[in-house]
N, C-alpha and C positions, 0 to 999 in steps of 0.2 A: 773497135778496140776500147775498154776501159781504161780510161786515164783518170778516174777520178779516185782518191782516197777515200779506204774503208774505213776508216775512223782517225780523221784529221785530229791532228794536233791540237790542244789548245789555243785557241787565238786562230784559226783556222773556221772559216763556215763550211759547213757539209753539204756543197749542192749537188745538185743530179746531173743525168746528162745534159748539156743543150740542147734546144735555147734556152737563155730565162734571160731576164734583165739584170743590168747594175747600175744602181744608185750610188755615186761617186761626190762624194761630199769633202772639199777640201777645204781648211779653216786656218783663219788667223786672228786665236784670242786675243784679246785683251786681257792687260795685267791684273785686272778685276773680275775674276769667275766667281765671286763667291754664289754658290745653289749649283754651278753649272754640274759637277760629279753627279751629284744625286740625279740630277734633271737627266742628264743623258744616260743614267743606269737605268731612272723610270722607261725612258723611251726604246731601250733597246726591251726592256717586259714585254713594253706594250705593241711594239712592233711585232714581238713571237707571237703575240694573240689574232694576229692580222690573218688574214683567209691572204694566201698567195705570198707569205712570208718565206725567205727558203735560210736565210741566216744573215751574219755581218761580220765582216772583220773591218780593226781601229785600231790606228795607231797613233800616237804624238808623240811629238819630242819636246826635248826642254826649252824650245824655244817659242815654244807655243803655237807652233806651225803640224796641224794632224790634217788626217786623211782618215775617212770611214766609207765604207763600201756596201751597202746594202743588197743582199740578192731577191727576183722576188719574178713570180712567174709567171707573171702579166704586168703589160702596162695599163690594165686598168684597176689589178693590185694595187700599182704605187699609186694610182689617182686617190682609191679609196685610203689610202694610207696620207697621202697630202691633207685631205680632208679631215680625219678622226680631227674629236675635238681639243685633245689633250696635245696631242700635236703639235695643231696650229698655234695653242698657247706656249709649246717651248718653243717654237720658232721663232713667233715677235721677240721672248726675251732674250733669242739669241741674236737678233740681229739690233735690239734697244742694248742687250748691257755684253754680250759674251764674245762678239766678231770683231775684230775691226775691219776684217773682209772674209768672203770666203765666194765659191765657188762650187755650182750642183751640175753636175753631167747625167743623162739618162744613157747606158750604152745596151745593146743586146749581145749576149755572150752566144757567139756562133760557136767557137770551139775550146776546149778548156783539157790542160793536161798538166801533168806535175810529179812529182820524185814520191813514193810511197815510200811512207816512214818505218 
C-alpha cells in the first residue's frame, strides 16, 4: 500500500518507501543566536548535496525549544554526513555559542504512512 505523499506539502520532506533513517535533533537555544539562521540554512544546502540525503523537516517555537528531523538512507550516509567538514564546524559553534542543550537520536523508519493533501 502507498502511504507516502506525491508531493508533500511545504515544510514536509519527500521520502520514499521504508526503510531509511532519521536523524532527530532536539534543541534548546540560547538567547544569543546571532549567525545561527544563516548557519542552519547553510547546512540544510549542504546536507541536499550529501549522497544518501533523502530530505528534513524543522520546527521551533518561540521559546526556543525546536526539533529537526533529518532523513537519509543509510547509516553510513549520516556517518559520512557527521564528518563533512563544514559541519563539524557548525556543530562546535552550536554547542560553544547556540545550545544550552539539546539532544541527537538515530531511529530507522520501518513504517511510514499519512493523510494526502
Amino acid at each position: 500500500m502507498d502511504t507516502q505523499p506525491l508531493n508533500p506539502p511545504a515544510g514536509f520532506a519527500d521520502t520514499p518507501e521504508p526503510p531509511y533513517y532519521a536523524v532527530i535533533f532536539a534543541s534548546q537555544r540560547n538567547a544569543d543566536d546571532a549567525g545561527y539562521a544563516q548557519t542552519a540554512d547553510r547546512m540544510v544546502e549542504l546536507a541536499a548535496l550529501q549522497p544518501g540525503f533523502l530530505g528534513v523537516e524543522s520546527t521551533r517555537g518561540g521559546d526556543g525549544f525546536g526539533i529537526t528531523v533529518s532523513y537519509w538512507q543509510s547509516l553510513e550516509a549520516i556517518a559520512a554526513w557527521r564528518q563533512q567538514a563544514e559541519h563539524r564546524i557548525a556543530k562546535e559553534s552550536g554547542r560553544r555559542d547556540w545550545y544550552a542543550h539539546y539532544e541527537l537520536r538515530i531511529a530507522k523508519v520501518e513504517r511510514a504512512y499519512g493523510k494526502r493533501g
